[in-house]
Structures are given as structure tokens and as C-alpha cells.
N, C-alpha and C positions, 0 to 999 in steps of 0.2 A: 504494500500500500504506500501510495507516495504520501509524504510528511511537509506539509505547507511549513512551519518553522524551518526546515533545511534544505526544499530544493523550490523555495519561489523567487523570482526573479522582481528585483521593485523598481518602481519607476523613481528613479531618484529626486526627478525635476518638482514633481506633483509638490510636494512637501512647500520647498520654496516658495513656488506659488500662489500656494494657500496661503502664505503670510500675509500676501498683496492684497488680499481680496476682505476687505473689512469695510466695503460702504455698500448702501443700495440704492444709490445712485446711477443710473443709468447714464452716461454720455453718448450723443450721437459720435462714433467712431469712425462716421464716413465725412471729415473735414472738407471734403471737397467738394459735396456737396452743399448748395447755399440754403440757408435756413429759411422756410415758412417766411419768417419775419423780415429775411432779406428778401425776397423775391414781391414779398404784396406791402409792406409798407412805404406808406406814404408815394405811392402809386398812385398813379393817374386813371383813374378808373371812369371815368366822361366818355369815353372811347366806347366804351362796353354798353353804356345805356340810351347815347346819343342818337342816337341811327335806327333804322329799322331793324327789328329784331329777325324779322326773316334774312334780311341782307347779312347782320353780324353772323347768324348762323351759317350762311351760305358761307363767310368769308374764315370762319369754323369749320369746314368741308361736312357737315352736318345734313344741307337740304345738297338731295338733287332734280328734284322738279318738285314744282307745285299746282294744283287746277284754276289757278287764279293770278294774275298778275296784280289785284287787285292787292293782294294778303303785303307787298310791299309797304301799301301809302297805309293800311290800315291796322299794322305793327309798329307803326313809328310811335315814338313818344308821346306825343302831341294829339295822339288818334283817341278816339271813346270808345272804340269797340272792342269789348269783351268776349275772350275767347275762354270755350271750353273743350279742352282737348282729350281724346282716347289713342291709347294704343295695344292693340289686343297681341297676347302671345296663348299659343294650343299646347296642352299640356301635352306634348308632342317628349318629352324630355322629364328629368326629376331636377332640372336644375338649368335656371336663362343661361347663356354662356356671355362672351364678350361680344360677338354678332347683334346678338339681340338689345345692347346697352344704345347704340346709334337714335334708334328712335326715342327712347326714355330719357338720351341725355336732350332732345328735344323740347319733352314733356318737363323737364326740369330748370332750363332755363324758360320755360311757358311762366312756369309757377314761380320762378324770382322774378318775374316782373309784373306778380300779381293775378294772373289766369287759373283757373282750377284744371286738374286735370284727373284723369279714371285710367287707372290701369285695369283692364280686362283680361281676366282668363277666362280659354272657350272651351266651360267644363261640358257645353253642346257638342259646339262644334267641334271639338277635338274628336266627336266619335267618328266626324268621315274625315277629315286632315286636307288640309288645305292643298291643290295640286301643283301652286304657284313654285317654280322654278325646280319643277320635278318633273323626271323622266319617266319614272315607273310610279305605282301607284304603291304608297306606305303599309305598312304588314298592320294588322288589326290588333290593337292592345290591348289589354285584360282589362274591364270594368274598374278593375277594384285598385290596380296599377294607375289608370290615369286618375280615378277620384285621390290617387296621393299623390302624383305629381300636380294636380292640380291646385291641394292644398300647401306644398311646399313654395310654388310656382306663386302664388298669392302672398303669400309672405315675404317670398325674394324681390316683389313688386312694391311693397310695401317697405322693404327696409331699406331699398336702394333710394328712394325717391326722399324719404325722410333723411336716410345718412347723407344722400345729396345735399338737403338743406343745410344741413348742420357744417358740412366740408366747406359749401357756398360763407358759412358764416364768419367760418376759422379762416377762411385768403380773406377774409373782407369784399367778398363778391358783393355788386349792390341786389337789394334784394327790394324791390317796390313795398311789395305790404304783403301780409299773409293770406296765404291762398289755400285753397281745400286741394287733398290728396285724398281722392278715395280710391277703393279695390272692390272689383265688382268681379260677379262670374255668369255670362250669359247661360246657365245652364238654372237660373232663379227664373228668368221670361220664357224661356222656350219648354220647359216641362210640362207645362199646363196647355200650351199649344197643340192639337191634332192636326193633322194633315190637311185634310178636308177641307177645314175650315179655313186655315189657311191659304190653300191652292185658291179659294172661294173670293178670299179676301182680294190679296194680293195678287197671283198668278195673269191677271189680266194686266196687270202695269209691270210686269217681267218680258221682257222682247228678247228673242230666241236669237232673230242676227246679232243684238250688241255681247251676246254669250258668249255666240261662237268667234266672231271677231275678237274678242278677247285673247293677249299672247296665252294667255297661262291655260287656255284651251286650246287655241289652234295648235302651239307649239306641240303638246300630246297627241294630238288628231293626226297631225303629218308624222309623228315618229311611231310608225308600224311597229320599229323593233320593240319599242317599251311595252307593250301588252295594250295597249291603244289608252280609254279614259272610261270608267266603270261611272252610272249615270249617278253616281254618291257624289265623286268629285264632281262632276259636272256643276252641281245642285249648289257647290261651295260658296260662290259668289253671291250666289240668292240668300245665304244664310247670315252672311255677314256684313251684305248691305240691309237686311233686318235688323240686322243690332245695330248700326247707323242709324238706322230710322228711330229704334227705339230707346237709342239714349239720346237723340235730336229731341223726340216730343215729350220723354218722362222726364229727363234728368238738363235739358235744353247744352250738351252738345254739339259744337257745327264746326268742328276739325280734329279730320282723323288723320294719323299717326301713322305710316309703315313702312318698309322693306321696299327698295324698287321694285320689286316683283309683285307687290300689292296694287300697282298704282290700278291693274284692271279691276281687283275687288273696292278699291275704293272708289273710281267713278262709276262701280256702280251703284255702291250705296248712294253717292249722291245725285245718279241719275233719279233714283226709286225715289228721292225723297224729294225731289222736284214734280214728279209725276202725283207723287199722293198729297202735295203741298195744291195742286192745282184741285184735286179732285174732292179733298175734304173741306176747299176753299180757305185753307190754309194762309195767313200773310206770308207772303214767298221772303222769306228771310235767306239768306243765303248761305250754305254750307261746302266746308274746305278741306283740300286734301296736300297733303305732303309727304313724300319719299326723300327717304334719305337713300346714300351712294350703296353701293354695295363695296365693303371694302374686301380688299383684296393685299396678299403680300405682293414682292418685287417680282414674283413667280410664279404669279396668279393666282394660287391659293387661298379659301378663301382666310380672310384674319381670323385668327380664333382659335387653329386648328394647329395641333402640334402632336406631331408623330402618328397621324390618323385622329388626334382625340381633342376633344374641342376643350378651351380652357374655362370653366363655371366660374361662377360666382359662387354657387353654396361652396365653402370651405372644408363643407366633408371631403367634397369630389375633386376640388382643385385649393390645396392650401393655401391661407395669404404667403408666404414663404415659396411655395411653387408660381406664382400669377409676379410676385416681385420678380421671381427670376425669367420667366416668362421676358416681362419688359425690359429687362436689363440686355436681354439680348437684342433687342428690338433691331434691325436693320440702320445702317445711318441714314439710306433716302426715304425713310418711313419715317423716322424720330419728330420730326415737326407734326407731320402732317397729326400724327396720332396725341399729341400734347394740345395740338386745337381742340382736338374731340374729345378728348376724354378724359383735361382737368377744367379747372375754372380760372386756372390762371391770367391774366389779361396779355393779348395779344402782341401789348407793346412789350412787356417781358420777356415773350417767349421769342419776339423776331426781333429783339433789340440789346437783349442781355444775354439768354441761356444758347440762345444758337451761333453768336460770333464766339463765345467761351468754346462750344464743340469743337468750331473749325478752326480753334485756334490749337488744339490737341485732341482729337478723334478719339487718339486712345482711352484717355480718361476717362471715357463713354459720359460726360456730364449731364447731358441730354436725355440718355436711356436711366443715369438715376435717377433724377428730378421726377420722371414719367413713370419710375416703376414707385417711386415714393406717392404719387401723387394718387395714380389707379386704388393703390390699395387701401391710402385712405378715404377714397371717394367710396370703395362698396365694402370695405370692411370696418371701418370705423377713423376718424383723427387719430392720429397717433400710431396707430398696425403700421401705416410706410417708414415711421423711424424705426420703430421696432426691427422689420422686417430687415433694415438698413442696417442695423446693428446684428443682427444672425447673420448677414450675408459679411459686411464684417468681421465679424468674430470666427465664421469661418472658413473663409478667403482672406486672410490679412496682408495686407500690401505695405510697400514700405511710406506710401501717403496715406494709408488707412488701416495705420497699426488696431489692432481689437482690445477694447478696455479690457484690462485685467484686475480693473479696481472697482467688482463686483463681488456680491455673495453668490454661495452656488443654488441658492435659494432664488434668488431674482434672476439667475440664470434658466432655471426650470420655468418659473413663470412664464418670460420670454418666450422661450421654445414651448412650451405647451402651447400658447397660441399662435406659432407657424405653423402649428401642425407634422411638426417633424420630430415631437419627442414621444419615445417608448417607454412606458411604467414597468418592471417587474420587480414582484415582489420577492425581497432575502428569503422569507422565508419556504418558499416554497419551493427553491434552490438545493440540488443537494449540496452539504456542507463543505464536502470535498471535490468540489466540482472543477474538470480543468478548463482553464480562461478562453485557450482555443475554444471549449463546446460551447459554455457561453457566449461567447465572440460570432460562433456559427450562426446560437438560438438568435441574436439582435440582428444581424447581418441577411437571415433568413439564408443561407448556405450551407451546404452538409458539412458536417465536419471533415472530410479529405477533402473538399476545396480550400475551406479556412485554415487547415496544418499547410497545404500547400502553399496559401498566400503568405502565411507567416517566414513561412521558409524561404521562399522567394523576396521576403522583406518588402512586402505591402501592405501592411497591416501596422496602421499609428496608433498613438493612446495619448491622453492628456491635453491639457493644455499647450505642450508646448510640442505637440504632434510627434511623440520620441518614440524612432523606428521600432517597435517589439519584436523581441530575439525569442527566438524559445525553438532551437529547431528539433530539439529531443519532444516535445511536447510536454515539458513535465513541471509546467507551473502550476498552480492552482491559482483560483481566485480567491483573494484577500480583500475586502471594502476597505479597510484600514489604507491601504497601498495601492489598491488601482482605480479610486473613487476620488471625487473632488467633492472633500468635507464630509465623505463618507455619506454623502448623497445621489451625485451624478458622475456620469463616464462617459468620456467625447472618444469617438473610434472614427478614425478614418480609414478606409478602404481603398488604394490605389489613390489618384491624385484629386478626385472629384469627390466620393461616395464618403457622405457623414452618415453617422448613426449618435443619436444626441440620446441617452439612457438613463430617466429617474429610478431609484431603488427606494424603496420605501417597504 
């Protein structure tokens, strides 16, 4: 039996370390990035509110058409008309991704300048699934699958739109007055709906040419190979220019919100609701439609999408700690464009401060940190982007962005539990004499003769101060006293990239 008092191997350095670590203070350890405070105070923010709000946005790469020219003169500052905006997402997913944030960061600069606005889930519609910018027709979901992504989907509506606010508050974005954020789900008007009745109602003010004319049919009609268009999806456009109608007349309504590939579901809603504005003798008030770009990487891909898998918002499925790194790598002829869209930063900052910085040293990537700080505190909370800035720090340390070592390993844990990249297990249910390689394996999730091999190979770090571990007989044991920082956590890295961050409790 091996003997932990005489054949384990200790990390010499750990110790010393430990002595450093006596505050729980946090310091942002990324110096080279400019602070919150640098970037928006005492900012000239005029820029931001002066102008039409559909132009600003355009000039945000935010709108790509709109059904009105009109929506210019009647966004400006100076204008009375009140808008009330929707933008629906189908519980197609358990979770919005980055794609889908385009039109809500819409709906959210709507509502700083005063607009109310509905986020919709189509707990209906999602049972036949929209066929816009699709080849073949979607595989059929389980009942009780979309009633949950439905209810996650509503909540991820609801906290981005509110965390919006609060992000908007923290740059000092101007903010007109306070506005209503509700969450709705078309599957409250359409359940008590028959068919019949409706076909009765409606079905005469539905025209079958502007259907088919429609891309997001015709395109499926001519593609033989996809399995042609099943008359569900046909019907899609009918279903969602109804919920137009019906958040126009119950909840007053009169701009919708979506994807370029919507723009045919949206004229149609607003066709429908001009034809039943005439027929119910309706005062023809007039109702708006807007599409945002479709974005894409340098390689056409669509944004969002990494490694086949699209990057969420819910932080189950994609960590704040994974979506920072995400942007960090962000492309450099992308880095503008996506800091328009997807902080609240002012424009004169971003094309007159943070982008001459880039081109003045690329490397730096100063651009991609700003955006990757910025992203994650817009949908995960103020403050997750320093955080996140300090993980990625502390475990990439550069020689411009040494990693505070003048923390506890208490407020180290915190940290890392909410990136999302820290593993709990507990001492005690450890065997007592257990060797470091197996547990190195268990955290690692690698068998043990890949982990003896990596050890042997000398790719296998520990500590704080990442010191190569030896052991090529295999015959350490694990000791908390000596391989824990404070006899609470263990930092393991794996070849030159792969962290494993381990609470013990």
C-alpha cells in the first residue's frame, strides 16, 4: 500500500502563495482595458438622442428595411407618436441565442426612449414552426418539450430586456422616461379559437396570390429537393399576422419587430390589419414593420454559431465565461460593427476612442475586450464582464495582464462558480488514499491511462503558479493540505488551453 507521508510529491510554490492572498478585494486585472467610467463619463451623449431613432439605429447596423419611410420623420425627437413594439420568438429552442438578440436590442433602445414594448412567445405557433428561411420542413416537438422551452424562453425575454435597462443605466445611456416591458404568449388568444370560426371570420380578407408571392413560400415551392411545403407551414403567415392584428386592437400595438426573413410575415400582418381596419370601419391608424440585417461572420456563417453550436444566453447552455471568450475572439473586421449592436456604448466612443486604440496595436485585441466585457454584462448582469475579465485573466496571464494574486480562495470560488466553469466535489466521499492522477482523471473527465500519460508527457499543471507535475511512477497520493489552495480549491491545467477550476468542500 502506498504511504502519503513518504512517497507524495508537494507543490512547493502553493504555500508561498497562500501568504499573498489575505484580501477580498477583487481588482480588475485586465489594465488595458478602459474602465466603464472611462469610456461613458462625461460623454457627449446628444448624439445618441438627437436624431431619429430609426436613422441612429440604422447607423447601429441594427435596421435593414423598414415598411415605411414614414417611421424616419416620426422617431425623431420632436415627433408625438407613440410606439408600441412586439417581437415574437417560437419556442423552436430551450434557450434565445445571440441571432435572436438583433431584434430585442431594437425593442430596447424603443423602450429608452420611452415606447413600451411585448416580447412574445409563440406557445401556438410554435406547434407548426415558422418556414421562413428554411429548406426543409422542422421535425415535430414533444408537447410537453416546447410548453418548457416556452416557459424558459419567456423568462430569457424578460430578463434581457430588464438587464438591458439596468446596463443602459450603468454607461449613463439616456433613457426618456419609463416604459412598460411586458411578456406575453400567443398561445393565451389562440386556445379558445376553432377553426371554423375563424376561417368564417377572417379567411375572406387572407388572398392566396400575396401567400404565394411570398419568399418564404415561393423559395420552398421551387426547391423540389427539400420535400416541397406541408399546408401547416403554408398557414404560418396567417397565424402571425393574427397576432399582429391582435395585439394592434387589444393591447394597441403598431410595430412589429423581426428577422429579414420575417419581413413577408410581417406585411402580412399589416396587410390583414389594413383590410379589417376598412371592414370593421376601423380609424385607419397606421401600423409598422422593421427587419433587422441578418448577420453573418467574415465566412458567411451565420453569427452565433461556433463549432456547429449556436452561442445562448441561458448560462446553463453557454457560460458567461464561455460567451466572454466567444467575443474575445471576435474577428478584427467584425469588432466595430458588433460593438454598435450589441453594447450601449455611444458611437462617438467607439469610432473615436476604442477603434484608433485597436489599430494602433491589433494585438492587444482592445476592441474584442471592451465587447466581450460589454455583451456579458448587457445579458448577464453589470459587473459578470469584469468578472469574466478577471477569470480570463487569472487564467491567461500576460505580462500586461498579470492575475491578482491578492485574493482569498474563497472569493476565488465565488468568481468561478459564476462563469460557470467551476466543479464541486466533495472530501468526503473521496477514497482517503486516492492517487492524484485518478482524481486529476475524475475532474479532467479522462481515463486514467490518458491522465498517467499526460502526466508523463509533462502536460499536466497545478496551482497557482501552473508548476509542471512530475509523478511518472504514478505514486502520489492526494493530500488537501498540499495540493489545495487554502485547503479549498485546485487550479489544473491541461496542455496549454484546458483549465479545470475544483471546489472541495
Amino acid at each position: 500500500m502506498l504511504r502519503t507521508a513518504t512517497r507524495i510529491k508537494r507543490i512547493s510554490t502553493i504555500p508561498r502563495i497562500l501568504l499573498r492572498f489575505n484580501s477580498t478585494n477583487v481588482r480588475d486585472p485586465v489594465t488595458i482595458i478602459p474602465t466603464i467610467y472611462e469610456l461613458t463619463n462625461s460623454k457627449t451623449l446628444s448624439a445618441e438622442t438627437d436624431s431619429s431613432l430609426l436613422a441612429y439605429l440604422r447607423s447601429r447596423h441594427l435596421v435593414e428595411s423598414q415598411t415605411s419611410e414614414k417611421l424616419f420623420e416620426l422617431t425623431k425627437p420632436d415627433s408625438s407618436q407613440q410606439f408600441k413594439l412586439y417581437c415574437g420568438a417560437d419556442p423552436s429552442a430551450a434557450s434565445l441565442h445571440l441571432g435572436n438578440l438583433l431584434p430585442l436590442m431594437i425593442l430596447l433602445h424603443f423602450n429608452l426612449r420611452g415606447h413600451d414594448v411585448v416580447g412574445l412567445v409563440g406557445g401556438a405557433t410554435g406547434q407548426i414552426g415558422d418556414p421562413s428561411g428554411r429548406l426543409t420542413e422542422r421535425s415535430q416537438m414533444k408537447s410537453d418539450t416546447r410548453e418548457t422551452n416556452v416557459e424558459k424562453i419567456q423568462g430569457q425575454l424578460e430578463r434581457f430586456l430588464n438587464n438591458g435597462i439596468e446596463y443602459a443605466k450603468s454607461r449613463s445611456f439616456p433613457q426618456a422616461k419609463e416604459a412598460k416591458v411586458e411578456i406575453m404568449n400567443n398561445k393565451t388568444w389562440w386556445a379558445p379559437i376553432k377553426m371554423l370560426d375563424f376561417l368564417a371570420e377572417y379567411g375572406r380578407f387572407i388572398r392566396i396570390s400575396s401567400m404565394l408571392a411570398r419568399d418564404s413560400i415561393s423559395s420552398r415551392l421551387e426547391n423540389t429537393e427539400g420535400g416541397g411545403l406541408g399546408f401547416n407551414e403554408f398557414t404560418y403567415q396567417i397565424l402571425q399576422a393574427y397576432d399582429f392584428w391582435h395585439l394592434y386592437r387589444q393591447h394597441g400595438v403598431n410595430l412589429q419587430v423581426g428577422g429579414n426573413d420575417q419581413w413577408g410575415n410581417i406585411t402580412a400582418g399589416i396587410d390583414l390589419i389594413g383590410r379589417l381596419q376598412h371592414h370593421y370601419k376601423i380609424k385607419p391608424e397606421p401600423v409598422f414593420g422593421v427587419t433587422v440585417p441578418l448577420l453573418t461572420t467574415p465566412t458567411g456563417e451565420k453569427f452565433g454559431k461556433s463549432a456547429g453550436n449556436a452561442v445562448f444566453i441561458d448560462e446553463r447552455l453557454t457560460t458567461p465565461y464561455q460567451m466572454y471568450q466567444y467575443f474575445i475572439h471576435t474577428p478584427d473586421e467584425m469588432v466595430e460593427k458588433l460593438l454598435k449592436i450589441f453594447t450601449l456604448l455611444p458611437l462617438s466612443v467607439i469610432e473615436q476612442e476604442i477603434m484608433p486604440r485597436q489599430e494602433q496595436d491589433p494585438g492587444v485585441r482592445l476592441a474584442q475586450r471592451v465587447l466581450a466585457r460589454e455583451v456579458v454584462d448587457l445579458i448577464h448582469g453589470v459587473g459578470t464582464g469584469d468578472e469574466m475579465a478577471f477569470v480570463t485573466g487569472f487564467l491567461f496571464p500576460t505580462p500586461d495582464q498579470p492575475y491578482n494574486n491578492v485574493v482569498s480562495a474563497e472569493k476565488l470560488i465565488k468568481i468561478f462558480r459564476k462563469s460557470g466553469i467551476l466543479v464541486t466535489i466533495k472530501l468526503d466521499e473521496l477514497d482517503p488514499e486516492i492517487r492524484l492522477s485518478k482524481l486529476l482523471a475524475k475532474i479532467t473527465k479522462k481515463s486514467n491511462r490518458e491522465m498517467r500519460q499526460l502526466i508523463k508527457s509533462g502536460g499536466v499543471y497545478l496551482g497557482l503558479e501552473r508548476d509542471q507535475f512530475e509523478d511518472p511512477d504514478d505514486v502520489v497520493l492526494f493530500d488537501p493540505k498540499h495540493h489545495l489552495i487554502e485547503e479549498k480549491m485546485m487550479l489544473v491545467r491541461v496542455g496549454k488551453q484546458n483549465y479545470s477550476v475544483v471546489e472541495f468542500v
